[in-house]
C-alpha positions as CSV (number, residue, x, y, z in Angstrom):
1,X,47.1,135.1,260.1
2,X,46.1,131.1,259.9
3,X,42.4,132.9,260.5
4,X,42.4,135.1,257.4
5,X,44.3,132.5,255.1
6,X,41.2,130.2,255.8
7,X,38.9,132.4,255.1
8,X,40.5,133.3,252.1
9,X,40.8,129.6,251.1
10,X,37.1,129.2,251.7
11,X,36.5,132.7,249.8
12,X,38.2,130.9,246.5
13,X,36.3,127.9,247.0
14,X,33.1,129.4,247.2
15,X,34.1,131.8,244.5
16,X,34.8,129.3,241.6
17,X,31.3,127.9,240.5
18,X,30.2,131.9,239.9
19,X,33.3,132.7,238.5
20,X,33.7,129.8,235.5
21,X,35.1,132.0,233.1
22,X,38.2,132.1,235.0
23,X,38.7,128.5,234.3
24,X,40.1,129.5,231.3
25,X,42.6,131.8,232.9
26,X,44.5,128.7,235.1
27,X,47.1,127.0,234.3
28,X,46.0,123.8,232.1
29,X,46.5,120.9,234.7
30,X,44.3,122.6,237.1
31,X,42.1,123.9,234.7
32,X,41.8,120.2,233.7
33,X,41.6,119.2,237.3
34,X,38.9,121.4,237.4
35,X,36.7,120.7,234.8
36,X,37.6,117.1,235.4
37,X,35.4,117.5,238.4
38,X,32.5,118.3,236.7
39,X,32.5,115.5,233.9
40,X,32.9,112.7,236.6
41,X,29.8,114.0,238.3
42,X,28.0,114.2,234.8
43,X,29.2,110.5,233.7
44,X,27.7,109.6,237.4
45,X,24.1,111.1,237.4
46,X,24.1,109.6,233.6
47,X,25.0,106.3,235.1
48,X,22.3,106.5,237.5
49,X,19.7,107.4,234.7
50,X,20.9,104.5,232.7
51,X,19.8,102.3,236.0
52,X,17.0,103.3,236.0
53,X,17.4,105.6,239.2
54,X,16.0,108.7,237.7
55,X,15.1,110.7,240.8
56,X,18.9,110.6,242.0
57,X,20.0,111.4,238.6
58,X,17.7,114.2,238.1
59,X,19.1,115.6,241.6
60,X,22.9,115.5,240.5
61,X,21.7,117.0,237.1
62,X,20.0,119.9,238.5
63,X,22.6,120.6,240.9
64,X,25.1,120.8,238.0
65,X,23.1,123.1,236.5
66,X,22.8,125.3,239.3
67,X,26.3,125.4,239.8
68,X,27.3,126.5,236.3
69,X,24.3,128.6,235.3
70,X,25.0,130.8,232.6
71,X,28.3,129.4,232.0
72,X,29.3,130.8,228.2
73,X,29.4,127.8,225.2
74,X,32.7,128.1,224.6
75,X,34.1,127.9,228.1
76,X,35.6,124.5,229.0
77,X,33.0,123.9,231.0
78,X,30.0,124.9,228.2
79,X,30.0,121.3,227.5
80,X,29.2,119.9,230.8
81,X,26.2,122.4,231.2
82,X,25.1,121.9,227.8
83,X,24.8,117.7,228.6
84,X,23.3,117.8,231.6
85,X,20.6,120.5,230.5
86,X,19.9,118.0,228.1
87,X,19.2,115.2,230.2
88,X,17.3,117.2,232.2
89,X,15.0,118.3,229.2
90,X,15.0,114.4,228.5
91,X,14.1,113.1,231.8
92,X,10.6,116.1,231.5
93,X,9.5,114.7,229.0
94,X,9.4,111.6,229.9
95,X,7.6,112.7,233.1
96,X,5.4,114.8,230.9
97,X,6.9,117.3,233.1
98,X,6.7,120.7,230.4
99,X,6.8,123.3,232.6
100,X,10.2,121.9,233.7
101,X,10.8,121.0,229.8
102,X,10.0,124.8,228.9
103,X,12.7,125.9,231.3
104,X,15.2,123.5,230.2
105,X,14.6,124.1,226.8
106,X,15.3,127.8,226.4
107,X,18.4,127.1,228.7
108,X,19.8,125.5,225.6
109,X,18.3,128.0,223.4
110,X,20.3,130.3,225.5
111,X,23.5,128.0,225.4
112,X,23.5,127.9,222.0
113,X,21.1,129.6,219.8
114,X,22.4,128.2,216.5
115,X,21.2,124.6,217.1
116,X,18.4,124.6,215.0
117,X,17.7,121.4,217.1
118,X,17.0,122.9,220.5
119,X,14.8,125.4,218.6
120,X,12.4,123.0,217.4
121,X,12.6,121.1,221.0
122,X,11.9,124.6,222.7
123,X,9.2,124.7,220.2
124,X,7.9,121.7,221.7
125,X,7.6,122.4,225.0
126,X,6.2,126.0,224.1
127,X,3.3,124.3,222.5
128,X,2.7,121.5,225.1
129,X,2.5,124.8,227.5
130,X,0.1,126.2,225.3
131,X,2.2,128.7,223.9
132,X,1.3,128.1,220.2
133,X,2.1,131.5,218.5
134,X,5.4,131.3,220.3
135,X,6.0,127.8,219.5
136,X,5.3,128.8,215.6
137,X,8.2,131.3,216.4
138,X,10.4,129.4,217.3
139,X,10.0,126.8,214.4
140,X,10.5,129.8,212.5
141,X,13.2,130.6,213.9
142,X,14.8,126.9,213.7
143,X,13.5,127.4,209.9
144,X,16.0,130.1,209.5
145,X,18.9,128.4,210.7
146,X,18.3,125.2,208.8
147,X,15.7,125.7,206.3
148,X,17.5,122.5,204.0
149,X,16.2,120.4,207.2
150,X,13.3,118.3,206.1
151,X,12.3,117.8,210.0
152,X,12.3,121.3,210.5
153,X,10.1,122.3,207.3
154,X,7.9,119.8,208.2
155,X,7.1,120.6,211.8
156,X,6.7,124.0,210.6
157,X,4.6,123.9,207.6
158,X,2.5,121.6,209.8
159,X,1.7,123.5,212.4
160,X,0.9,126.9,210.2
161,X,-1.0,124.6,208.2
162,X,-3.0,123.7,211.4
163,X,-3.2,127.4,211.7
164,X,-5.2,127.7,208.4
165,X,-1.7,129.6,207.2
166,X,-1.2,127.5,203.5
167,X,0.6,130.2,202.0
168,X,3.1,130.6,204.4
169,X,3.3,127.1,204.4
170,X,3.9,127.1,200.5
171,X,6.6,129.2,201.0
172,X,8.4,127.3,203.4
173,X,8.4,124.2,201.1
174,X,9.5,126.4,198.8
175,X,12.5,127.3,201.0
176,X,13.4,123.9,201.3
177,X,13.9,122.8,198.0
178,X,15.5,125.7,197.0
179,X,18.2,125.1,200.0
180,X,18.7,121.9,199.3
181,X,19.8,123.1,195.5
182,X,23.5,124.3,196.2
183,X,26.3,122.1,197.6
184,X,30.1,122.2,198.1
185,X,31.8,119.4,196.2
186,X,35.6,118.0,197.5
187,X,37.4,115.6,196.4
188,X,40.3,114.5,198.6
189,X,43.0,112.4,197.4
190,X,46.1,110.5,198.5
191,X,49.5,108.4,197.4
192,X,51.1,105.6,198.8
193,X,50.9,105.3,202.8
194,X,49.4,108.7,202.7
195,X,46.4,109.9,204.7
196,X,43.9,112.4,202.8
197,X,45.5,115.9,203.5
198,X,43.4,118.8,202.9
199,X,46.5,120.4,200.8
200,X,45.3,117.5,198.7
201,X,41.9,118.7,197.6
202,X,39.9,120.2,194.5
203,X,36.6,122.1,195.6
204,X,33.6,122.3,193.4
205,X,30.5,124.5,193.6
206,X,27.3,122.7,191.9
207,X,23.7,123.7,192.0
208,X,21.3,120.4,192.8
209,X,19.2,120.1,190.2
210,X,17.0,117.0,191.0
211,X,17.7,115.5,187.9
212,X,20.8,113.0,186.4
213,X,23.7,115.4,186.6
214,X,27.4,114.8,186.5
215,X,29.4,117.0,189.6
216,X,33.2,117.2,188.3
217,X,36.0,118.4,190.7
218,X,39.8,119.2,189.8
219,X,42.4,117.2,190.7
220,X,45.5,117.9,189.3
221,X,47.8,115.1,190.8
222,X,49.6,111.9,190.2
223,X,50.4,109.2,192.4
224,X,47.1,109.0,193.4
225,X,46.0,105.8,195.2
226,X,42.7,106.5,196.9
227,X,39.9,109.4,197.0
228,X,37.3,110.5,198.8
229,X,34.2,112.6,197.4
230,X,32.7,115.0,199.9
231,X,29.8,116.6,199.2
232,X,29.0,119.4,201.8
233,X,25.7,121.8,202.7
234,X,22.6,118.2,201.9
235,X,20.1,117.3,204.3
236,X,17.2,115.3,203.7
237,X,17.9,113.7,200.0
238,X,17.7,110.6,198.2
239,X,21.1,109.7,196.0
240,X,20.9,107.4,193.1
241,X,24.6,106.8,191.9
242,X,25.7,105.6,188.4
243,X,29.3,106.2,188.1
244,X,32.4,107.9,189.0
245,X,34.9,109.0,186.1
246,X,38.6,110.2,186.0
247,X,39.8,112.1,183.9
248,X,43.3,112.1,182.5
249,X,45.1,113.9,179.6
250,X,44.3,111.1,177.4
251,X,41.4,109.5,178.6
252,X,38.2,109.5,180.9
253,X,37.9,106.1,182.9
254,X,34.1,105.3,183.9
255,X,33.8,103.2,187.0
256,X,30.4,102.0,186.8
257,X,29.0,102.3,190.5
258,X,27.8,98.6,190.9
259,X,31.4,97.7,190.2
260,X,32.9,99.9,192.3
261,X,34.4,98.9,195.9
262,X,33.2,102.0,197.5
263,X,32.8,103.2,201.2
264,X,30.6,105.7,202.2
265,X,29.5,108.0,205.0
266,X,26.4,109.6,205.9
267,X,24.8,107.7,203.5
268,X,22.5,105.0,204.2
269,X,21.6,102.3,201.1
270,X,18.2,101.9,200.3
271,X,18.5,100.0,197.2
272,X,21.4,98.8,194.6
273,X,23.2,102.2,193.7
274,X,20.6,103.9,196.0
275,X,21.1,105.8,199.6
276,X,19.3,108.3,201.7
277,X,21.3,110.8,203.5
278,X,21.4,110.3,207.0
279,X,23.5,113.0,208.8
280,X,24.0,116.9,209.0
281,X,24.9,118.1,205.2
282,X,28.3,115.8,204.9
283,X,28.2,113.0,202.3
284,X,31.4,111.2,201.6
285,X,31.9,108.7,198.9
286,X,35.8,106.9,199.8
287,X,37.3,104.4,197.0
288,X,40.5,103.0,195.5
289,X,42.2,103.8,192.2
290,X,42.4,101.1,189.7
291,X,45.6,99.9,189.0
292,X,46.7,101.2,185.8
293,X,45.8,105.2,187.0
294,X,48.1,104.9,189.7
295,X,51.2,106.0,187.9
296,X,48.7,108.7,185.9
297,X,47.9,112.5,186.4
298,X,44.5,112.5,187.2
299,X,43.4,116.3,186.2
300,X,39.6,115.7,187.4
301,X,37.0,113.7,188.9
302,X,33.4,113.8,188.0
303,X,30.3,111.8,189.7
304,X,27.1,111.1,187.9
305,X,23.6,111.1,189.9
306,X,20.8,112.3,191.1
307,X,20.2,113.9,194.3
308,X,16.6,115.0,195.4
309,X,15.2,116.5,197.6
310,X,12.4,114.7,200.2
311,X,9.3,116.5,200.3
312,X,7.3,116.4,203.4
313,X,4.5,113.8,202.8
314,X,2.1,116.6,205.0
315,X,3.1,118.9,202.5
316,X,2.6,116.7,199.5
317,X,-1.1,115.9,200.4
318,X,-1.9,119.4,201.7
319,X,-4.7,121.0,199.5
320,X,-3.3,124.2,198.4
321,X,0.3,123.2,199.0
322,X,0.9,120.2,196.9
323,X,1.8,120.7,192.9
324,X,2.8,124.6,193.2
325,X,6.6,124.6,194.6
């Protein structure tokens, strides 16, 4: 009896690391436990990359990954396997090492095919292997997720330009602009010792025109004491701000944007009144109300600027390309 309860023991042991998915199945402190496990090891082998010891890390990495191989994205241990693939894919190309980046690469394709990111660095790998026509899929296929990315429609429309391929490469700065024309406007608002709520929030859809335009969202609300201006669905632009208005049943309130005491995120300022996006599609413009709206219904807010798009400098000096999007 002790025999067989061993080797049933051992049986679960040795069972676990091909069975992930029942991770999600166990109660939650051993789950945790579990999974725990597997993020200490990670947070070691990155430790020993950090020193500088990159053959041990690469050991620990690769033995993760062996261990949870085709572990599904959304198991609790999809993380895990998606960080350390991507050290690994880090670590070969430092090493020029692209057979070993190929492999890594479409690991994370495979992980998550939606990251228009590990498309373009599978693309990567594929051409440094001399896989050009499949690298050129790839883009496209990166393209298609993200075609508002101006680091995706320029790798692409490089590399079919390369390929002597200028109309396809005219229609994929085409693409760009034209996704980088729509975009979801919030604006979030709040009252005394309140935190922005998203029961508190008007919602706006506006076309980006490239040109001075004024974005105006509902409100609806009094008591308001702060807001926060979201717009959603922007890569790759260039903001020039003027002002931000409120509008009341009486009145409309400019606050000229140099006089404004304004926050931002993913928004980096290039100039007075002037930012470049920097992060995945989410722009937010935070600020206070002035003292005499506070006690007002405030039925809208509108912003006034300009938002354009970046066109790849390959693009803008290709013959053929340039002057015909």
């Amino acid at each position: 009896m002790l025999l067989l309860t061993a080797l049933a023991g051992l049986f679960t042991i040795w069972a676990w690391p091909s069975q992930k998915g029942l991770i999600d199945q166990l109660d939650g402190k051993i789950a945790s436990f579990y999974s725990g496990r597997y993020t200490s090891r990670l947070d070691h082998a990155s430790s020993l990359l950090a020193s500088g010891k990159s053959a041990e890390s690469k050991k620990e990495f690769e033995a993760i990954v062996a261990e949870l191989s085709g572990v599904d994205k959304e198991e609790k241990l999809g993380h895990v396997y998606g960080r350390a693939l991507s050290h690994l894919l880090s670590i070969s190309r430092d090493e020029r090492d692209w057979k070993g980046a190929l492999a890594w690469a479409k690991a994370l394709v495979d992980l998550e095919p939606n990251d228009y990111g590990y498309w373009l660095d599978y693309a990567v790998a594929l051409d440094k292997n001399g896989k050009r026509g499949d690298a050129i899929n790839a883009m496209q296929r990166a393209y298609a997720i993200a075609p508002q990315s101006l680091v995706v429609t320029t790798a692409l429309a490089s590399a079919l330009i390369d390929e002597k391929r200028v109309g396809e490469a005219r229609e994929v700065a085409r693409g760009y602009v034209e996704a980088n024309r729509a975009a979801q406007v919030y604006a979030y608002y709040a009252g005394s010792g309140e935190g922005f709520s998203k029961s508190k929030a008007g919602t706006a859809t506006s076309v980006i025109t490239g040109k001075r335009q004024v974005f105006r969202v509902p409100v609806g609300s009094d008591g308001v004491e702060r807001m926060r201006i979201d717009f959603r669905g922007l890569l790759d632009m260039e903001l020039e701000l003027f002002s931000i208005s409120l509008i009341t049943a009486g009145s409309i309130v400019e606050l000229p944007a140099e006089d404004m005491e304004l926050s931002t995120f993913g928004l980096e300022q290039r100039g007075a009144n002037r930012y470049g996006l920097t992060g995945k599609g989410d722009v937010r413009l935070g600020f206070p109300i002035p003292g005499e709206l506070r006690g007002a219904k405030i039925l809208a807010v509108s912003v006034e600027a300009v938002f354009t798009p970046k066109i790849p400098a390959e693009l803008s000096s290709s013959p053929g390309v340039s002057g015909r999007l």
